[in-house]
SESEPA-737823 format. One line per 2 residues: their letters; for each residue x, y, z of N, C-alpha, C, CB. Coordinates in nm, 3 decimals. Glycine has a CB too. Example, Ala and Ser with C-alpha at 12.3 -4.5 7.8 and 13.67 -1.06 7.14 Angstrom:
<rs>
AS	1.319 -0.569 0.780 1.230 -0.450 0.780 1.320 -0.330 0.780 1.131 -0.447 0.905 | 1.285 -0.225 0.708 1.367 -0.106 0.714 1.290 0.003 0.787 1.408 -0.060 0.572
</rs>
This chain:
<rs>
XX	4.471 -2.806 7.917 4.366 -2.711 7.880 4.391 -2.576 7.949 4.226 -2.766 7.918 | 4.422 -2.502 7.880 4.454 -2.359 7.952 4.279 -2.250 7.999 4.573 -2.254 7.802
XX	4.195 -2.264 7.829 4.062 -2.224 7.902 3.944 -2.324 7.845 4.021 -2.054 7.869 | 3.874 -2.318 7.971 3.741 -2.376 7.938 3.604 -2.319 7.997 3.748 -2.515 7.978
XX	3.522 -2.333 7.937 3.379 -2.247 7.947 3.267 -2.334 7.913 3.371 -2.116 7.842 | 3.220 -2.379 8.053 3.138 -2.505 8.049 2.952 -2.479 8.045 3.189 -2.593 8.197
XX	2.889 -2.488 7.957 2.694 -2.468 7.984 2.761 -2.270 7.997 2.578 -2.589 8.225 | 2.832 -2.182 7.967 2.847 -2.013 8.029 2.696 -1.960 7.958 3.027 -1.897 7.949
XX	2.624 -1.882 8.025 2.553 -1.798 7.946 2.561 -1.660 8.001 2.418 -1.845 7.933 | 2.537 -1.586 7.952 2.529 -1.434 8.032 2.372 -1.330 7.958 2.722 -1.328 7.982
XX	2.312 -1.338 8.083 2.194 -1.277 8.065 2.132 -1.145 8.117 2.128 -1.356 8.096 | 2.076 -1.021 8.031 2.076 -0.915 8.043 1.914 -0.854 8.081 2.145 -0.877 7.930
XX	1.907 -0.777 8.132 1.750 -0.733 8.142 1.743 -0.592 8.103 1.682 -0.749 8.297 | 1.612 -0.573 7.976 1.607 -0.459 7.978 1.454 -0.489 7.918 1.727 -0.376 7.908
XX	1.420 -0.377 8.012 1.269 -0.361 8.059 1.220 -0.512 8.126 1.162 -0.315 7.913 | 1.163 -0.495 8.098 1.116 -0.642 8.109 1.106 -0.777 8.008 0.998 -0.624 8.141
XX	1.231 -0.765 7.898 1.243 -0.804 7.834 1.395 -0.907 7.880 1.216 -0.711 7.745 | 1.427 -1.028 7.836 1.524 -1.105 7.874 1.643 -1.116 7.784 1.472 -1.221 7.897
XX	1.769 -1.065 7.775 1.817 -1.047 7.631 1.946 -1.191 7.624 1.896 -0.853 7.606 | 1.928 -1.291 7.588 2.046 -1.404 7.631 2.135 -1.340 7.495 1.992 -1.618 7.627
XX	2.264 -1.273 7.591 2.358 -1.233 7.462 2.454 -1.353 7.459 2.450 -1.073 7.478 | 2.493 -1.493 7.585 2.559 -1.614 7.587 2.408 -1.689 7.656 2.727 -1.614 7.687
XX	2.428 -1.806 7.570 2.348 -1.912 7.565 2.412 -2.051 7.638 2.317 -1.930 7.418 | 2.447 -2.111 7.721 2.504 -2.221 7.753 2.615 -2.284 7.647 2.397 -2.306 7.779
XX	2.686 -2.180 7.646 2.833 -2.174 7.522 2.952 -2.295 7.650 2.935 -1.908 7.491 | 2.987 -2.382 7.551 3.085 -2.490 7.598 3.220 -2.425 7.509 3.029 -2.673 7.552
XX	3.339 -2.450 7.561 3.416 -2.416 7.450 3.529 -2.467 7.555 3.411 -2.250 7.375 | 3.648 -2.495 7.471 3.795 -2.529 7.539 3.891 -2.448 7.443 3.840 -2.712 7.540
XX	4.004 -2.409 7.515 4.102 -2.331 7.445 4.232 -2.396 7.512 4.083 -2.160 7.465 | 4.356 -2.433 7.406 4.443 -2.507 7.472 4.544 -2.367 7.479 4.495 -2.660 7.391
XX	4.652 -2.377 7.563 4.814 -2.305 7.504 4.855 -2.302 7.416 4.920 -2.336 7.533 | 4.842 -2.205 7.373 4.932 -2.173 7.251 4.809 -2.170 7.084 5.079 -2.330 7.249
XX	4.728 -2.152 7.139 4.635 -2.121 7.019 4.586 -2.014 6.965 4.544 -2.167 7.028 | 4.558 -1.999 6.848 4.551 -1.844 6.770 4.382 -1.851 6.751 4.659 -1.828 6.583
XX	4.294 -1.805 6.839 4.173 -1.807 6.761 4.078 -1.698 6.733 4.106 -1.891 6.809 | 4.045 -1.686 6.636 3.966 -1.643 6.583 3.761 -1.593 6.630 4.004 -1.732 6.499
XX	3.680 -1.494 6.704 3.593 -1.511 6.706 3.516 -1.385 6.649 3.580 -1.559 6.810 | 3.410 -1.485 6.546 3.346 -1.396 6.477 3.179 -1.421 6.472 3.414 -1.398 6.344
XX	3.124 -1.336 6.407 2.954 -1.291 6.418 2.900 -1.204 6.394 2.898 -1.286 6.510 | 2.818 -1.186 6.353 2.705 -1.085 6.342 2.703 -0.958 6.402 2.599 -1.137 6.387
XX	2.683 -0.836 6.422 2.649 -0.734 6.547 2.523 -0.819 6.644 2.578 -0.558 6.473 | 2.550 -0.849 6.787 2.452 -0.897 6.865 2.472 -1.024 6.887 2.334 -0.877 6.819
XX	2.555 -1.096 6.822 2.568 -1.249 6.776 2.638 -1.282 6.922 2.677 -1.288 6.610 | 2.695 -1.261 7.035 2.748 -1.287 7.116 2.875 -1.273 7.163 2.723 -1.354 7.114
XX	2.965 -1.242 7.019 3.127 -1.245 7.014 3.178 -1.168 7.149 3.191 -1.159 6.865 | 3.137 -1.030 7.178 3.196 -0.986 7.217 3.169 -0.995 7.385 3.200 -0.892 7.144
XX	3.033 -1.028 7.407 2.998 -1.087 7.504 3.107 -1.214 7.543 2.862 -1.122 7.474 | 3.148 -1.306 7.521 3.210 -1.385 7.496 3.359 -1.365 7.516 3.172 -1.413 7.395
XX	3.398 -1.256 7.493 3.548 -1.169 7.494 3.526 -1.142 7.684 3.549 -0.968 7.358 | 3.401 -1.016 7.728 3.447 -1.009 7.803 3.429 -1.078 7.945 3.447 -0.921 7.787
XX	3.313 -1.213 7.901 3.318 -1.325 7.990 3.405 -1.434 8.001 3.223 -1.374 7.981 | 3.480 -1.450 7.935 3.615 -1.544 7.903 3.716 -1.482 7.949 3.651 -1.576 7.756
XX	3.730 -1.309 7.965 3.833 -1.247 8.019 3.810 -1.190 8.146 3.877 -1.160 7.939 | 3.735 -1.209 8.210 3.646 -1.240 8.359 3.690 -1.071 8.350 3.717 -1.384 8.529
XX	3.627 -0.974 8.253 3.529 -0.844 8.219 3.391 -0.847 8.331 3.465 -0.859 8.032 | 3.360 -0.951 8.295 3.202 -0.959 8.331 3.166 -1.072 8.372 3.110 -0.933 8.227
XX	3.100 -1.138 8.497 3.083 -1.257 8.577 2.932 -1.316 8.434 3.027 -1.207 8.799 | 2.983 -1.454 8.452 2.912 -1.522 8.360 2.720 -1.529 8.428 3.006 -1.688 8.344
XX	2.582 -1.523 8.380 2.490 -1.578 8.475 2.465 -1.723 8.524 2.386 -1.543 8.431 | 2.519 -1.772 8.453 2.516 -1.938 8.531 2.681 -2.008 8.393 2.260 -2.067 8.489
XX	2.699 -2.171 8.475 2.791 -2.175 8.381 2.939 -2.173 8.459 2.764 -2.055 8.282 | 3.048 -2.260 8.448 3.154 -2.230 8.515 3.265 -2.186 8.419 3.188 -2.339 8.598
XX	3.390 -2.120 8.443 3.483 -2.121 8.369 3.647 -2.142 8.462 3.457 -1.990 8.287 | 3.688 -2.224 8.378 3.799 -2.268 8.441 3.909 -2.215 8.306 3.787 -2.448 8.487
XX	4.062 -2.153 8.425 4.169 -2.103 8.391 4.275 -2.217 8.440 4.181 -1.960 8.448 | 4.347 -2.236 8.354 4.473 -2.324 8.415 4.416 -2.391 8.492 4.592 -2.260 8.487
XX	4.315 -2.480 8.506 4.239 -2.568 8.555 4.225 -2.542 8.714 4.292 -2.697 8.515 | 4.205 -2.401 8.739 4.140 -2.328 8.841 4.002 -2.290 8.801 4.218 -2.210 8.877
XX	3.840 -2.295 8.875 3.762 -2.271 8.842 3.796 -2.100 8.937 3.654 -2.386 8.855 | 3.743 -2.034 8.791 3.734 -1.863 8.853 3.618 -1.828 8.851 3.807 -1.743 8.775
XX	3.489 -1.898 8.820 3.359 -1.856 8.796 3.323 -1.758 8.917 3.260 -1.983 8.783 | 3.344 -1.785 9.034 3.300 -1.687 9.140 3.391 -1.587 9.217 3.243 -1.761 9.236
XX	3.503 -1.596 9.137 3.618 -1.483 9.177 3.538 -1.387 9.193 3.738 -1.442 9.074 | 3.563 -1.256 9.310 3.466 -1.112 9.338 3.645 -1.048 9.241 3.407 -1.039 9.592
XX	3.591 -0.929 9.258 3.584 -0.824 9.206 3.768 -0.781 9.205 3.468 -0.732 9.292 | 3.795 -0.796 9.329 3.954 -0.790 9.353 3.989 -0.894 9.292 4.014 -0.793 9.498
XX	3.976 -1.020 9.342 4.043 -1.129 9.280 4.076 -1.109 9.123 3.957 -1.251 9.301 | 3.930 -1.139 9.088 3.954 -1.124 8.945 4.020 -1.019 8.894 3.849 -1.124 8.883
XX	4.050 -0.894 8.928 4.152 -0.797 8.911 4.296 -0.825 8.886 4.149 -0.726 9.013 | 4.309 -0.897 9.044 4.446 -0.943 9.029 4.454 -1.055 8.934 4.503 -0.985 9.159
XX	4.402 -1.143 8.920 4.373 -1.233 8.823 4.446 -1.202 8.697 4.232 -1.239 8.802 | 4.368 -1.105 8.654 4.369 -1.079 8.515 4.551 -0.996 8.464 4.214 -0.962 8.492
XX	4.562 -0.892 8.582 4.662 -0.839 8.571 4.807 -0.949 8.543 4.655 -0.757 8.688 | 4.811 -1.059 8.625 4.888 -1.149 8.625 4.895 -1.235 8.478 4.851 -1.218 8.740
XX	4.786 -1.290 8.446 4.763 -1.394 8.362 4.716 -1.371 8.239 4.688 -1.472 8.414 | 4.608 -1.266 8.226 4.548 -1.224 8.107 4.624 -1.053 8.027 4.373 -1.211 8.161
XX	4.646 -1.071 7.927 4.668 -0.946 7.889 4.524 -0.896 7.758 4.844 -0.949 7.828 | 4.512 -0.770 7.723 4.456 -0.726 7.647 4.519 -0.600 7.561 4.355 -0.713 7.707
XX	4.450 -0.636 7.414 4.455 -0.499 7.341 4.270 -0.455 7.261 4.603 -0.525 7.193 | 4.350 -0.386 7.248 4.169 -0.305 7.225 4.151 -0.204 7.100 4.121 -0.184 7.378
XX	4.033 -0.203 7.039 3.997 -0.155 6.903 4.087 -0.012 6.933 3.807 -0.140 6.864 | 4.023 0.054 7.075 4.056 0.186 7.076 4.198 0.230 7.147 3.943 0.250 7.140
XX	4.264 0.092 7.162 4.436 0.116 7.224 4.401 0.146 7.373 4.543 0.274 7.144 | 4.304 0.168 7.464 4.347 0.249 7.560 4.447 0.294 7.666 4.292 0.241 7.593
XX	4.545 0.387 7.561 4.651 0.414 7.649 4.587 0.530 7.719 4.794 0.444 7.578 | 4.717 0.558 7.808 4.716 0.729 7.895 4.744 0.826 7.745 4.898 0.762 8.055
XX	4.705 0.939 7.680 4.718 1.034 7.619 4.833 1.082 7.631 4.639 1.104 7.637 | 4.875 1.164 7.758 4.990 1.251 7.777 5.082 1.137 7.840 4.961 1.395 7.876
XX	5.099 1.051 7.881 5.181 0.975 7.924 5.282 0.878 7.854 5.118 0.925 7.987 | 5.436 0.886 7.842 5.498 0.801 7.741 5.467 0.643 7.751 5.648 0.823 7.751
XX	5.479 0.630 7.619 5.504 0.460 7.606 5.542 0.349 7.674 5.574 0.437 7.541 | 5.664 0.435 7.711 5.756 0.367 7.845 5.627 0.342 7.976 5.911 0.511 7.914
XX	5.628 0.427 8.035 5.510 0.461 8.139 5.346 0.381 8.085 5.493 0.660 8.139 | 5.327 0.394 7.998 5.215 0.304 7.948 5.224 0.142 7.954 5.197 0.340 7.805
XX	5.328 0.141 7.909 5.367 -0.042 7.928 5.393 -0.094 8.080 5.531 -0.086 7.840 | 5.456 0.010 8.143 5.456 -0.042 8.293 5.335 -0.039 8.387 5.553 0.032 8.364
XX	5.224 0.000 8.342 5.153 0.046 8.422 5.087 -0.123 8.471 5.057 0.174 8.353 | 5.103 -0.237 8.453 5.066 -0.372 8.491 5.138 -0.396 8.567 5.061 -0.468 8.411
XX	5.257 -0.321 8.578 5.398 -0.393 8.677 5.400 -0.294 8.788 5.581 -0.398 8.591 | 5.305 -0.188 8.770 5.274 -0.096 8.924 5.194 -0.115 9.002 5.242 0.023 8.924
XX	5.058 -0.175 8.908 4.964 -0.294 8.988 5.046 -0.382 9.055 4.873 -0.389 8.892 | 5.125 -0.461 8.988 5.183 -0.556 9.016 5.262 -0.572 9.159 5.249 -0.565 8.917
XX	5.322 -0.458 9.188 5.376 -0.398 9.322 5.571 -0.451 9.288 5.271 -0.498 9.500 | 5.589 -0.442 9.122 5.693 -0.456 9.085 5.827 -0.323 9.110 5.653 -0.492 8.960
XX	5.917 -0.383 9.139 6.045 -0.267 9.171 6.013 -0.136 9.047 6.243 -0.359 9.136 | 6.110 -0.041 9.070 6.088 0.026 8.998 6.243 0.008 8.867 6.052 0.155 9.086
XX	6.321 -0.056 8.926 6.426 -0.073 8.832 6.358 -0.224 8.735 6.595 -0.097 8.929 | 6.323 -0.302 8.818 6.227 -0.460 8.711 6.116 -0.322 8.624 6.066 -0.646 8.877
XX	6.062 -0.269 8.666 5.946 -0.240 8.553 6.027 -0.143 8.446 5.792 -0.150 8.626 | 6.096 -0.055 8.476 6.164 -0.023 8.339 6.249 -0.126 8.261 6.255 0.087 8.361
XX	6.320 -0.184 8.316 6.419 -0.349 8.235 6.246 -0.378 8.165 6.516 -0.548 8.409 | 6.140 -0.402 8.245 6.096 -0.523 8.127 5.991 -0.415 8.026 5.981 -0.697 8.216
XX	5.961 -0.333 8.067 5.886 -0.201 8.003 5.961 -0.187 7.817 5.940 -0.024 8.132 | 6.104 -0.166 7.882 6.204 -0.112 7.763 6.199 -0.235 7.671 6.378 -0.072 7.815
XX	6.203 -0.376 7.744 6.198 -0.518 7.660 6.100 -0.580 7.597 6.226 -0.612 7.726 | 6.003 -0.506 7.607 5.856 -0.501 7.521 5.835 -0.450 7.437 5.760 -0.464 7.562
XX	5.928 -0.292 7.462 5.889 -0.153 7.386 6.008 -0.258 7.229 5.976 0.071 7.498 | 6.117 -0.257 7.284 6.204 -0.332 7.141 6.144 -0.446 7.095 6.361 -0.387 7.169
XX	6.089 -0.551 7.148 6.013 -0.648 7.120 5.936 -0.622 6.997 5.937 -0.676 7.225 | 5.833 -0.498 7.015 5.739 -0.483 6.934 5.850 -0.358 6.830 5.577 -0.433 7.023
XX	5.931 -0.365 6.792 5.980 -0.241 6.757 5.990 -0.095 6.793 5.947 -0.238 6.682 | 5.980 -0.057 6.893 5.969 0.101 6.936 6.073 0.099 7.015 5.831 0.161 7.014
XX	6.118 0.056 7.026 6.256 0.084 7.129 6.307 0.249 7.112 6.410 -0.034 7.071 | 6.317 0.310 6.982 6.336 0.473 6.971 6.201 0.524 7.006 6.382 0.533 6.812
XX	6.057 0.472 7.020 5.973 0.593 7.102 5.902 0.570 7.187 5.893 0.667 7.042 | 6.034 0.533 7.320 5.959 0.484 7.444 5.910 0.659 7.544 6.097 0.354 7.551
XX	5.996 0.722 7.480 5.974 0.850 7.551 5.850 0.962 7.479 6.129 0.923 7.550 | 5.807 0.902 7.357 5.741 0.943 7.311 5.565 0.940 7.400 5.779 0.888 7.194
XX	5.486 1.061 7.387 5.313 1.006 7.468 5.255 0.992 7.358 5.204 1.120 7.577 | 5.175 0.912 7.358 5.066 0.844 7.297 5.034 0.917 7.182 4.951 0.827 7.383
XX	4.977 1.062 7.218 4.944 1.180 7.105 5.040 1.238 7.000 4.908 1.300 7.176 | 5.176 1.172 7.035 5.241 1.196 6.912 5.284 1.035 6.872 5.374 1.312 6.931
XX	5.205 0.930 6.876 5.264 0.837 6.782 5.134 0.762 6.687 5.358 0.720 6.876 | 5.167 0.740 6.594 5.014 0.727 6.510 4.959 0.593 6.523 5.024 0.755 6.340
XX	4.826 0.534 6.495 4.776 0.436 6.543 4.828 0.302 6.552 4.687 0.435 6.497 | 4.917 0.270 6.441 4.987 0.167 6.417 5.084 0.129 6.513 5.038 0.182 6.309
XX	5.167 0.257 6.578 5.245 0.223 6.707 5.150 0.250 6.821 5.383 0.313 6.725 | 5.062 0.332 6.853 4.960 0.314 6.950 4.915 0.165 6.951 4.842 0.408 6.920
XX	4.901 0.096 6.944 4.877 -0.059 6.909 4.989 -0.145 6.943 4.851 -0.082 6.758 | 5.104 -0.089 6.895 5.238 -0.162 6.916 5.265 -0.153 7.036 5.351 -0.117 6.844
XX	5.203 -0.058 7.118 5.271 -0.001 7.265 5.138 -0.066 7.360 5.294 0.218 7.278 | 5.010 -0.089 7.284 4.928 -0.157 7.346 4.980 -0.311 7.406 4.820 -0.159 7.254
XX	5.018 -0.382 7.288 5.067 -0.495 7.260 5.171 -0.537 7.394 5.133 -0.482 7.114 | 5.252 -0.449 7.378 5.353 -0.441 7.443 5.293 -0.441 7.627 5.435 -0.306 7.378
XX	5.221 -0.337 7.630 5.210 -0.405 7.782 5.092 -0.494 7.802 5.196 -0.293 7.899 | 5.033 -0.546 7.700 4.996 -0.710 7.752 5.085 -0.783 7.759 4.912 -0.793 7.677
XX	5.175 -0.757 7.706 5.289 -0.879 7.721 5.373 -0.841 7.811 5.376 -0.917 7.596 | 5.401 -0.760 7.905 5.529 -0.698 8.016 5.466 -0.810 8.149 5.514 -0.462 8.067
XX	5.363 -0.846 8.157 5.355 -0.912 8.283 5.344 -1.087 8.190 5.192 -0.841 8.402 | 5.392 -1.102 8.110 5.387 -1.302 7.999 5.287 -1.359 8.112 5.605 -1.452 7.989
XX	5.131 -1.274 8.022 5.022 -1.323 8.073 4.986 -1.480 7.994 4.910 -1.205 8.054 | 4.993 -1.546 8.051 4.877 -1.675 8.006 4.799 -1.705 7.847 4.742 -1.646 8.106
XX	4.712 -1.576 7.859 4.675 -1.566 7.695 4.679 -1.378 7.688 4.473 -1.656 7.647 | 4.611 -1.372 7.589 4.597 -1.228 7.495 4.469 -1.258 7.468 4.696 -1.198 7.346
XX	4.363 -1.170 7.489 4.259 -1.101 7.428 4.255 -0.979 7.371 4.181 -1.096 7.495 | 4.220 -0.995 7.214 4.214 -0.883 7.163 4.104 -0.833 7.081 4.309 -0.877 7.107
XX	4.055 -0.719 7.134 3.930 -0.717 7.064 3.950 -0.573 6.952 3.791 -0.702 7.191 | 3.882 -0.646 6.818 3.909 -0.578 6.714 4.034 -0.509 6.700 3.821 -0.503 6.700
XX	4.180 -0.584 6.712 4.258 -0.500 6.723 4.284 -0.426 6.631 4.339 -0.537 6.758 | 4.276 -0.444 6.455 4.311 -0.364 6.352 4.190 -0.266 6.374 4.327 -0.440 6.206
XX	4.065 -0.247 6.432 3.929 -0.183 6.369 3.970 -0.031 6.328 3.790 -0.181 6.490 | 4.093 0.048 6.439 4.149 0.175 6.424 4.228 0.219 6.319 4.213 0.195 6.516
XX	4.266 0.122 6.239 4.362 0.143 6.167 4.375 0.137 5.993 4.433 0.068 6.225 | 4.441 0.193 5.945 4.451 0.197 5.812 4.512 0.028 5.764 4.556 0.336 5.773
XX	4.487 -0.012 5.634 4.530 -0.157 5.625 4.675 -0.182 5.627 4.479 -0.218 5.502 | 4.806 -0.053 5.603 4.947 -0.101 5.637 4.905 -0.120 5.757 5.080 -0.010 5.619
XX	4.899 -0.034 5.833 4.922 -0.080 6.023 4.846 -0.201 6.043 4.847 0.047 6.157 | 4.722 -0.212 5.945 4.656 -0.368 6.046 4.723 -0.477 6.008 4.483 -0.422 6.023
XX	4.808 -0.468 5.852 4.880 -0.598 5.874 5.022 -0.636 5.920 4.873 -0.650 5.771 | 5.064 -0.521 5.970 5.160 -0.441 6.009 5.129 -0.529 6.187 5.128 -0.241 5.969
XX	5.049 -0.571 6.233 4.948 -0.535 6.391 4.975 -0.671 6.376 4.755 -0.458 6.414 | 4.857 -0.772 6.238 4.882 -0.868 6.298 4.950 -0.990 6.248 4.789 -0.887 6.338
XX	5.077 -0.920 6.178 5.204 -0.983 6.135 5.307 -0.999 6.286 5.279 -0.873 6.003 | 5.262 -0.918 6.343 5.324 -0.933 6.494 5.228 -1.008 6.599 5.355 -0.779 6.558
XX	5.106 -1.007 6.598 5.038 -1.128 6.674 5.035 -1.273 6.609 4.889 -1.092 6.697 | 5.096 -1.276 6.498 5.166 -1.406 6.421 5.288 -1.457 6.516 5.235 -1.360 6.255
XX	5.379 -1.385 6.488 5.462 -1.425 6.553 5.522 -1.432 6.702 5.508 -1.395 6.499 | 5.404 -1.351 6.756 5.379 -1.386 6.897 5.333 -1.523 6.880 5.274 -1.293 6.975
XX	5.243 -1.565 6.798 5.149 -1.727 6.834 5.287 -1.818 6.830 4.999 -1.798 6.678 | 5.344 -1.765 6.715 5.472 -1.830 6.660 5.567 -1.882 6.821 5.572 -1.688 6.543
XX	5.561 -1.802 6.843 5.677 -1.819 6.992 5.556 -1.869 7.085 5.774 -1.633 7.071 | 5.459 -1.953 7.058 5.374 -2.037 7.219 5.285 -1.934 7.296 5.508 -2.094 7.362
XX	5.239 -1.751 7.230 5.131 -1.717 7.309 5.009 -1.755 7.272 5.126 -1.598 7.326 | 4.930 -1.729 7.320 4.761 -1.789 7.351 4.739 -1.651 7.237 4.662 -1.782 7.574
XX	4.587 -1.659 7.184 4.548 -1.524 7.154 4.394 -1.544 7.133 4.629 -1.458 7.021 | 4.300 -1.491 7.193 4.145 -1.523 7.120 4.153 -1.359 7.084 3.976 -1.594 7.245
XX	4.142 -1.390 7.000 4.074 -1.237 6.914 3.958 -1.221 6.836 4.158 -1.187 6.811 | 3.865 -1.090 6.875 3.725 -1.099 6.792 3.740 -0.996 6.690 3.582 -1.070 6.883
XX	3.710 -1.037 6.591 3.683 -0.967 6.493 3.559 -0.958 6.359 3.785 -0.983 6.459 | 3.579 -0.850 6.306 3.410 -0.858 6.222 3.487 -0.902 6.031 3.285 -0.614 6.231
XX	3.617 -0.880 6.004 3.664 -0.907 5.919 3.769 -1.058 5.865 3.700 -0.803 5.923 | 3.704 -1.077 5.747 3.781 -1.227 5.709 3.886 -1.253 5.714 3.777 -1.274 5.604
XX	3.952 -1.136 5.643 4.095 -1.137 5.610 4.187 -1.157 5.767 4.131 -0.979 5.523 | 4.118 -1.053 5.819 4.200 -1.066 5.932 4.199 -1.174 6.044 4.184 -0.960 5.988
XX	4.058 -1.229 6.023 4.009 -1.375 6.098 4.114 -1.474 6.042 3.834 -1.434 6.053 | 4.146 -1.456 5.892 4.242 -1.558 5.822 4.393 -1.579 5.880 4.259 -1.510 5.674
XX	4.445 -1.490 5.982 4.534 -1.528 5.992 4.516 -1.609 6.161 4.628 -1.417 5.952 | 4.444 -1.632 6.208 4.396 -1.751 6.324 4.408 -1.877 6.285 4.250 -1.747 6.369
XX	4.472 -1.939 6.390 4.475 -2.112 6.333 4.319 -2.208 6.332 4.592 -2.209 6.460 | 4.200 -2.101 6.388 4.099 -2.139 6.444 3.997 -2.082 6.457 4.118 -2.166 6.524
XX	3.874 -2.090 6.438 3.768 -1.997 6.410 3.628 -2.061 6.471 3.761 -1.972 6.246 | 3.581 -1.943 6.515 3.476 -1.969 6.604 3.360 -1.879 6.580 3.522 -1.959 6.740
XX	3.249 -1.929 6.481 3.150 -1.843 6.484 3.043 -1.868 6.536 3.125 -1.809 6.388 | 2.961 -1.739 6.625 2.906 -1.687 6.714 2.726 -1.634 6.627 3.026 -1.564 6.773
XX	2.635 -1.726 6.705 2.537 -1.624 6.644 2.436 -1.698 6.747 2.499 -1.621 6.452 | 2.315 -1.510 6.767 2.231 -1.529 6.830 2.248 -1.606 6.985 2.164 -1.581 6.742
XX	2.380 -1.607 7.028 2.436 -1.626 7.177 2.479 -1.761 7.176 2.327 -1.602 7.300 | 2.491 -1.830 7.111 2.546 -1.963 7.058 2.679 -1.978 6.979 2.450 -2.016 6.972
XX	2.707 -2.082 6.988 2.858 -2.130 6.907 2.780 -2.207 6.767 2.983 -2.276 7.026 | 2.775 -2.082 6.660 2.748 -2.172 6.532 2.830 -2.269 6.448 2.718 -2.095 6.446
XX	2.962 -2.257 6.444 3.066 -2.334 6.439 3.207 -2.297 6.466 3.061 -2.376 6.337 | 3.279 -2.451 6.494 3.407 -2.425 6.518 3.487 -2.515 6.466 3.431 -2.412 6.638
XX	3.606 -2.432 6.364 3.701 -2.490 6.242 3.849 -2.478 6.343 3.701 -2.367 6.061 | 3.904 -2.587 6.252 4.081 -2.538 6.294 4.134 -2.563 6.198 4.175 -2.608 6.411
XX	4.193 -2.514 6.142 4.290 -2.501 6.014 4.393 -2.644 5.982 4.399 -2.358 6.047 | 4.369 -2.732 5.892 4.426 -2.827 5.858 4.597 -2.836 5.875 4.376 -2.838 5.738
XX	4.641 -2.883 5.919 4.797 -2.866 5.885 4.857 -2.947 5.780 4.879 -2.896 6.001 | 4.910 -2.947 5.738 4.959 -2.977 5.603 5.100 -2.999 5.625 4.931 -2.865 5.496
XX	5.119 -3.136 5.595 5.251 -3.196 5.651 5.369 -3.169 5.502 5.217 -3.398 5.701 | 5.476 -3.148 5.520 5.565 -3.087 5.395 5.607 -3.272 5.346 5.745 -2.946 5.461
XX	5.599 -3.241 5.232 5.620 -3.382 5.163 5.809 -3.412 5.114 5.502 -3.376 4.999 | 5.845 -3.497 5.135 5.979 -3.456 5.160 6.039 -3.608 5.009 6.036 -3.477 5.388
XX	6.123 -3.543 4.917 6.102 -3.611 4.805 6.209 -3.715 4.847 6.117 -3.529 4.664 | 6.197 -3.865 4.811 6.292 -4.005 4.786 6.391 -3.965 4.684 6.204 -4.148 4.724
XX	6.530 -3.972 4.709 6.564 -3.995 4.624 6.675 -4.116 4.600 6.581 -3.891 4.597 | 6.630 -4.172 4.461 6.638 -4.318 4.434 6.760 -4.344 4.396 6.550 -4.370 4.338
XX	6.848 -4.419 4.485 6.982 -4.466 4.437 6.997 -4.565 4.332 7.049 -4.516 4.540 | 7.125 -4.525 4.279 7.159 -4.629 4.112 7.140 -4.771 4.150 7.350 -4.623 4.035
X	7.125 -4.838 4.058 7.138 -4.962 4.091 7.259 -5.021 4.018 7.017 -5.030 4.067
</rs>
């Protein structure tokens, strides 16, 4: 079991009003799974994103990583935590603006307190990974959303975190780049990465091996995609 999230709820106050955006949500996530989380606006999804990606300490509720409980990691820990094990991409890419690609992807491996010759080797091996290998020198403001994304991608993966969270990763983008986006988080799953990704669209939920819908701070259901074994034809010798 790579994640699990046992009774989690996360509870908000405003005014004097109690807002449960997670409800005592149970859930397990193994290695190497593609899933899918979707809902409503308010429904919990994203709540859910950034309490599973220890974003935000759960209000009651434990969660266990690689069968380490992190529920009460402070503030550093979970920092380092995340830098190591978890990677992310995000609706809005957040790269540096003026800063190249190259330099954007390493910036986990400077946390990291990585050499400076290891963070360019694995910087450059991300940037080709995802295809950009010609615009690692390029900054952010001259490459259009579709590789802004690609270069996102890329440094969640420079430190081969554990899983990938990605929230709304196509939402920026025109529909070549989003299937363009997640024809390559395919074949990341393809090669054994983790991925929970939230999203508000079907199509793009469709390419998850697994789906998890979210409403009113609850788990309304959870599917996994049938596999379908290839039928392999007899063939009948003379007699």
């Amino acid at each position: 079991m790579l994640l699990r999230l046992t009774t989690v709820s996360k509870h908000y106050k405003l005014g004097g009003t109690v807002i449960r955006a997670l409800d005592k949500v149970t859930v397990d996530i193994d290695s190497g799974e593609f899933v899918a989380i979707m809902g409503p606006s308010g429904s919990g999804k994203s709540t859910f994103l950034q309490v599973a990606s220890m974003l935000a300490q759960p209000s009651d509720g434990t969660i266990f990583l690689k069968g380490i409980d992190v529920t009460e990691y402070n503030e550093i820990e979970s920092a380092k935590l995340r830098n190591k094990e978890i990677g992310f991409v995000f609706q809005q890419f957040n790269l540096l603006a003026k800063t190249t690609a190259l330099d954007n992807v390493k910036l986990p491996l400077v946390y990291g307190q990585v050499s400076d010759r290891e963070q360019n080797r694995r910087a450059k091996e991300m940037l080709d990974r995802v295809g950009l290998s010609d615009r690692m020198n390029n900054t952010s403001a001259q490459l259009s959303g579709g590789q802004q994304q690609r270069v996102a991608i890329a440094r969640a993966l420079v430190n081969e975190p554990a899983v990938i969270f990605a929230d709304e990763p196509t939402g920026n983008l025109d529909t070549k780049s989003g299937e363009e986006i997640m024809k390559l988080l395919v074949n990341l799953h393809k090669e054994g990465k983790t991925i929970i990704m939230v999203t508000h669209e079907e199509e793009i939920a469709a390419f998850a091996d697994r789906l998890i819908m979210f409403r009113d701070g609850n788990i309304l259901s959870d599917t996994k995609k049938r596999k379908t074994k290839k039928k392999t034809s007899k063939k009948k010798g003379k007699k």
